[in-house]
C-alpha positions in Angstrom: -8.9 4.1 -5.7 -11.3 3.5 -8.3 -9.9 6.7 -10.2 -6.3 6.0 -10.1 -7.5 2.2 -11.7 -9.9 4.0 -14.3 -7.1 6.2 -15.0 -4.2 3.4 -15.3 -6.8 1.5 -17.2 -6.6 4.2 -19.8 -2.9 5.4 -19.9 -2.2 1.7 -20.7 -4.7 0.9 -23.4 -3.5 4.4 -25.3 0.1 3.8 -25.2 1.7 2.4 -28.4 2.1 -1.3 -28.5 5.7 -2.4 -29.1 6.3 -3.1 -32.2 9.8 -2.4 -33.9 11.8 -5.6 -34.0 14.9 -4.1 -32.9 14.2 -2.3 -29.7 10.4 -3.1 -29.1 9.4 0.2 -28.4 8.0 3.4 -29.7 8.6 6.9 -28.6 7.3 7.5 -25.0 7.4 10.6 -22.4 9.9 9.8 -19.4 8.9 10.7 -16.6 11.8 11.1 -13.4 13.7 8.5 -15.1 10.5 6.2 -15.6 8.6 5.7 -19.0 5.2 6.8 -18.4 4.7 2.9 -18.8 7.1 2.1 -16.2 5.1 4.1 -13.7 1.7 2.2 -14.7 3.2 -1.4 -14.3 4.8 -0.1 -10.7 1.6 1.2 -9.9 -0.1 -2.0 -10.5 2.2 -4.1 -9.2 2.2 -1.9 -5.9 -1.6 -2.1 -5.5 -1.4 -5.6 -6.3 0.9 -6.4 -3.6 -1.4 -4.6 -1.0 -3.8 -7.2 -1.4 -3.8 -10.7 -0.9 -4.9 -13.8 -2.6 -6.1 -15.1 0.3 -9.1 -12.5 0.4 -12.1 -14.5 0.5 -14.6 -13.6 -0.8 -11.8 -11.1 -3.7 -12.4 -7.3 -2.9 -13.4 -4.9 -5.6 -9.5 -3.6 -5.7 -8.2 -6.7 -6.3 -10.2 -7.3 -8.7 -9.9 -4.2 -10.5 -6.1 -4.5 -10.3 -6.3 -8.1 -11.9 -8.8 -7.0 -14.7 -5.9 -4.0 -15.9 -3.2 -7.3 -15.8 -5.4 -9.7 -17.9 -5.7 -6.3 -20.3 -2.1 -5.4 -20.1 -1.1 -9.2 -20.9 -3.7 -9.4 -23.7 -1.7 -6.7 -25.3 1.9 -8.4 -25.2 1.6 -11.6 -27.8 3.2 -14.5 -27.5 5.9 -13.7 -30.2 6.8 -10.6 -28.6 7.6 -12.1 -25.6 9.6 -15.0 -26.7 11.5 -12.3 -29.1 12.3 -10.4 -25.8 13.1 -13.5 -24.6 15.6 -14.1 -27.0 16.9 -10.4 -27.1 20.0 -9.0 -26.1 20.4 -7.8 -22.0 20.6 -4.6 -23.6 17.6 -4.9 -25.6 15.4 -6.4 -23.4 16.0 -3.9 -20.2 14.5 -1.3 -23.3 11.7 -2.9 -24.0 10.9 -3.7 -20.0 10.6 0.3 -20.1 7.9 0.4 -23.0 6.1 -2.8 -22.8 3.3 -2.9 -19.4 3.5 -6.3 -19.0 7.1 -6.7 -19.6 7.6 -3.7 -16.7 5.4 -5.3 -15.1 7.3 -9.0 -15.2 10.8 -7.3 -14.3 9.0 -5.8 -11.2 7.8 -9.0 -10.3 11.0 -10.3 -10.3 12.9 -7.4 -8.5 9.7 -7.5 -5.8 10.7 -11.7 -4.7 14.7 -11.1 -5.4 15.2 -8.4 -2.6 12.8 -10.5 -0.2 14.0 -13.6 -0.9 17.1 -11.7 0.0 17.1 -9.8 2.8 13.8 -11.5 4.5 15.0 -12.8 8.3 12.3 -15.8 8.6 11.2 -16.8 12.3 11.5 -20.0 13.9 8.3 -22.6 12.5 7.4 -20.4 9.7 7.9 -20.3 6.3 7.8 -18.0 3.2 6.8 -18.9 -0.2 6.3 -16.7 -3.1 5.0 -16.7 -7.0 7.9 -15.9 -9.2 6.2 -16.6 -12.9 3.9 -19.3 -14.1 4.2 -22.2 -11.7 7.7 -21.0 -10.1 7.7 -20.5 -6.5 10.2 -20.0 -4.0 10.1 -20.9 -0.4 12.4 -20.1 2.0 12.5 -21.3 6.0 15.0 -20.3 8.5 17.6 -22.8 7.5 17.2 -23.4 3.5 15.6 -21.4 0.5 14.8 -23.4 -2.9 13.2 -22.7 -5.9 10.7 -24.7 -7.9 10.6 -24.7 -11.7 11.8 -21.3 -11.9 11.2 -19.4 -15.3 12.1 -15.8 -16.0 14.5 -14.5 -17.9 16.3 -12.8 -15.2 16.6 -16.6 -13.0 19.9 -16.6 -12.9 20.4 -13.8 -10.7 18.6 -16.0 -7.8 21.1 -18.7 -7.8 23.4 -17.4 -4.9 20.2 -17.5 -2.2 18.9 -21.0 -3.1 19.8 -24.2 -1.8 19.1 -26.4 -4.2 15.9 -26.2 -7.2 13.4 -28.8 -8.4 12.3 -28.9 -12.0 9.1 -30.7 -12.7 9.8 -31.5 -16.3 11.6 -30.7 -19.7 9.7 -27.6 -20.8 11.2 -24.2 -21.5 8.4 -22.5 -19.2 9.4 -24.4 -16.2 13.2 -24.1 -16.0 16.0 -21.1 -17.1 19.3 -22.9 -18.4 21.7 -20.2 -17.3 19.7 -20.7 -12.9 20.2 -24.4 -13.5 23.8 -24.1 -15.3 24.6 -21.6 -12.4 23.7 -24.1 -9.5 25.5 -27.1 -11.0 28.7 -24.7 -11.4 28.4 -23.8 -7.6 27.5 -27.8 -7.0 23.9 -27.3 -5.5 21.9 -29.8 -6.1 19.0 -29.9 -9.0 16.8 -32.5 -8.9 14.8 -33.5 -12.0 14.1 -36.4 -14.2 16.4 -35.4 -16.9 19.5 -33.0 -16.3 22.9 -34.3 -16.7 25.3 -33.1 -13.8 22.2 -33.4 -11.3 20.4 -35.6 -8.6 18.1 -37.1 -12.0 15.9 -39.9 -11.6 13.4 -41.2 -14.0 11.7 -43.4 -11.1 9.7 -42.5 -7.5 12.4 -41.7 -5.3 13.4 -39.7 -2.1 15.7 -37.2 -1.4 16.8 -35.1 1.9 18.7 -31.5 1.4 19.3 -30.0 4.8 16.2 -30.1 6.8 13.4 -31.2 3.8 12.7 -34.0 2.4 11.8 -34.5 -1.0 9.8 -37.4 -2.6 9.3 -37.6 -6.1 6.2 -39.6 -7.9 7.0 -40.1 -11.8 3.5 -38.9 -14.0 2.3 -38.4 -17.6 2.4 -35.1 -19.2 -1.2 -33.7 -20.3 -0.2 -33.7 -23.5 -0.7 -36.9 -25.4 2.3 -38.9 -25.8 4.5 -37.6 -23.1 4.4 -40.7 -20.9 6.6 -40.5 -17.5 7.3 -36.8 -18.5 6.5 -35.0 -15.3 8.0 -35.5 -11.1 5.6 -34.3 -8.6 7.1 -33.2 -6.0 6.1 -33.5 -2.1 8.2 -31.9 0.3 8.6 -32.0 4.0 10.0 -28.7 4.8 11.5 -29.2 8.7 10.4 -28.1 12.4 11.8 -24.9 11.5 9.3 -24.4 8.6 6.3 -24.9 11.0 6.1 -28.6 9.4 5.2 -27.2 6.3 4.5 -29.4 3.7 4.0 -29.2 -0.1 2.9 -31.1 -3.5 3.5 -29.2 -6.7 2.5 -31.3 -9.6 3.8 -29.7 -12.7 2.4 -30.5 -15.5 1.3 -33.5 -14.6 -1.9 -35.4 -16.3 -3.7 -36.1 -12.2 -3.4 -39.8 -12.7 -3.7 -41.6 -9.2 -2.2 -44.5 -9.9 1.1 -42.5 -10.8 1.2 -40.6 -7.2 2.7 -43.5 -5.4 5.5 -41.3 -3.6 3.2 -38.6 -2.2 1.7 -37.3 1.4 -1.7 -38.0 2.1 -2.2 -35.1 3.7 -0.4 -31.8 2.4 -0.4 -28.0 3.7 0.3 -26.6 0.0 -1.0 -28.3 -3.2 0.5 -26.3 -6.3 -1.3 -27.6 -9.4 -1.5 -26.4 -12.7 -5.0 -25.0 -14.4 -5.5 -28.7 -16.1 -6.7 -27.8 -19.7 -8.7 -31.3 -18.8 -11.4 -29.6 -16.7 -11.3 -29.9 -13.0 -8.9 -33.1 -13.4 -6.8 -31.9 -10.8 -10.2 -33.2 -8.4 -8.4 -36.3 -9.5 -6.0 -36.1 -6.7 -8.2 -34.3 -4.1 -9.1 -36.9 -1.7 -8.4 -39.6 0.6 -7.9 -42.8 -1.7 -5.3 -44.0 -3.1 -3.1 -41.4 -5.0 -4.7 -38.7 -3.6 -4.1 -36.1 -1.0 -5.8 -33.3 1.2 -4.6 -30.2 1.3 -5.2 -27.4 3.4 -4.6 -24.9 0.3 -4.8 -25.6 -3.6 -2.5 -22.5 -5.0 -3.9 -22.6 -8.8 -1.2 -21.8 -11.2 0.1 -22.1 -14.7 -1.7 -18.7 -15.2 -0.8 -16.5 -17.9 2.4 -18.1 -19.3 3.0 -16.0 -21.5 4.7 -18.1 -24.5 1.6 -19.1 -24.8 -1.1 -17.6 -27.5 -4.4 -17.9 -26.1 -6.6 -20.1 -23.9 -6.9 -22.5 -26.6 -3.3 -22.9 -26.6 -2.7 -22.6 -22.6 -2.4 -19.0 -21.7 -5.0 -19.3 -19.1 -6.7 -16.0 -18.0 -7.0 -14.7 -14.2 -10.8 -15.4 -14.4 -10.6 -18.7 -16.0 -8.1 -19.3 -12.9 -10.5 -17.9 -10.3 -13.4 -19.7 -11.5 -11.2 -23.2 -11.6 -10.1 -22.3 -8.0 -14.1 -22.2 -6.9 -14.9 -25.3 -8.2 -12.5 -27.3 -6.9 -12.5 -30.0 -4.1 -10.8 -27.9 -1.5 -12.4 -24.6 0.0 -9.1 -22.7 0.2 -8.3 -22.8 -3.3 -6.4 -19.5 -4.3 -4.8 -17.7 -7.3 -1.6 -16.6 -6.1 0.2 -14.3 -9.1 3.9 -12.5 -10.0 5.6 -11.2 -6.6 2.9 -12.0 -4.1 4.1 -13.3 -0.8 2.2 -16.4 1.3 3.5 -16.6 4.7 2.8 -20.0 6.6 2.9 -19.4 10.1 1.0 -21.4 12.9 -0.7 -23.8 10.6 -2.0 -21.3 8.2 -1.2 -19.0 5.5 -1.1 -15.7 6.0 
């Protein structure tokens, strides 16, 4: 194992960069169809997916296999990926075959669209994956939703949700064509701004099928973005094994602004606060706080971002953060990796 990482570790750091603003890529060998590229980020992502990020204490594989992501993101800037963002279909399907991390993020998305798709969940269990930056989807046997979902291929997930949250009015935590899409087949999005949704700038509660949704109205971190951000808690049904989740968004961990929340929660998806260890702010049984079983750390490696200094938080950062907060099952989940909750637990 070691050898095929050492080796991956090398094929990617040698390859060209992308670079030319027209197709972002440079000549490369194909390989059975595949740029030699494509076949490192499937590699990766494979290996990835054969571990878990529930292995306490992290294995040496994992490991290695997130070391080769942070180096394979390092490589893809900022203003690569928001030109690819902002490419052509035809365009950016090229530069997925020369770009690592960019093969890397289409694979991703692929890996949870076919199991969001064809996975048959049991009675009292759920499944919840990591689509990019602090999207998740979770799916029980009776309804599947997504929560600020951001990639640039979204909009092919629309015909196998339910209905989609979005936490707040930031490009990285929404897709305009998934949300457009969902209004046009009148599913319900529930935020604190879209027009043509279930909007609400104050605490409120909601009920689609069998979950119920309560949303708590919060600062953003950044300065000056007052009542910016819904949490949202969900009870997610018998069917789902009583699962229940808070995912804050961006939120600033401000107590006195979770007045709509659980005090006791399965599933805590937070952010990496850039104020450190302020999501302890909410761990806890006072007022505005909540115990979770599981804090999933996320906002990791968002990749319109530049650097750490401007939010692009790094796996390690993100594994360090998870051991030093107030909850011992604090995890890194990342692109495509599956949770399964199933008799109380994740698995």
């Amino acid at each position: 194992m070691k050898k095929i990482l050492l080796f991956l570790v090398f094929l990617i750091l040698i390859l060209p960069s992308c670079g030319n603003e027209d197709t972002g890529c440079s000549n490369a060998q194909v390989l059975s169809g595949e740029t030699t590229q494509m076949q490192a980020a499937r590699t990766v992502a494979e290996h990835l997916w054969e571990t878990s990020p529930l292995e306490n204490p992290i294995g040496n594989t994992r490991k290695s296999i997130l070391n080769i992501i942070q180096e394979m993101a390092d490589a893809c800037s900022a203003d690569f990926y928001i030109s690819y963002l902002g490419c052509s279909d035809e365009k950016a399907n090229l530069r997925e075959k020369f770009e690592p991390m960019l093969a890397f993020y289409r694979l991703s998305f692929e890996h949870v669209l076919q199991a969001v798709k064809f996975t048959n969940v049991e009675n009292e269990t759920a499944y919840i994956w990591n689509l990019y930056n602090m999207g998740y989807i979770v799916k029980t046997p009776s309804v599947c939703f997504g929560i600020d979902i951001n990639h640039r291929w979204a909009e092919q997930l629309e015909p196998y949700l339910d209905f989609m949250c979005v936490t707040h009015n930031h490009q990285d935590h929404y897709n305009k064509k998934l949300i457009n899409a969902m209004l046009k087949s009148g599913k319900p999005v529930y935020s604190n701004y879209i027009k043509g949704g279930c909007t609400s700038k104050v605490s409120t509660d909601y009920q689609c099928k069998n979950v119920k949704i309560h949303v708590s109205i919060t600062d953003h971190n950044n300065a000056g973005l007052s009542n910016f951000v819904s949490v949202f808690t969900f009870e997610c049904g018998d069917d789902s094994g009583n699962l229940t989740m808070l995912h804050t968004g961006d939120s600033n961990f401000k107590p006195t602004q979770y007045t709509n929340i659980l005090p006791h929660v399965n599933l805590l998806i937070t952010r990496y606060a850039p104020n450190a260890l302020a999501e302890n702010n909410i761990l806890g049984a006072g007022e505005g706080q909540t115990t979770p079983d599981y804090v999933l750390v996320s906002h990791i490696l968002e990749l319109t971002h530049i650097d750490e200094e401007d939010c692009r938080w790094s796996l390690n950062s993100a594994l360090y953060r998870a051991s030093q907060l107030n909850c011992k099952k604090s995890i890194v989940p990342f692109w495509g990796e599956q949770l399964i909750w199933k008799n109380n637990k994740l698995n």
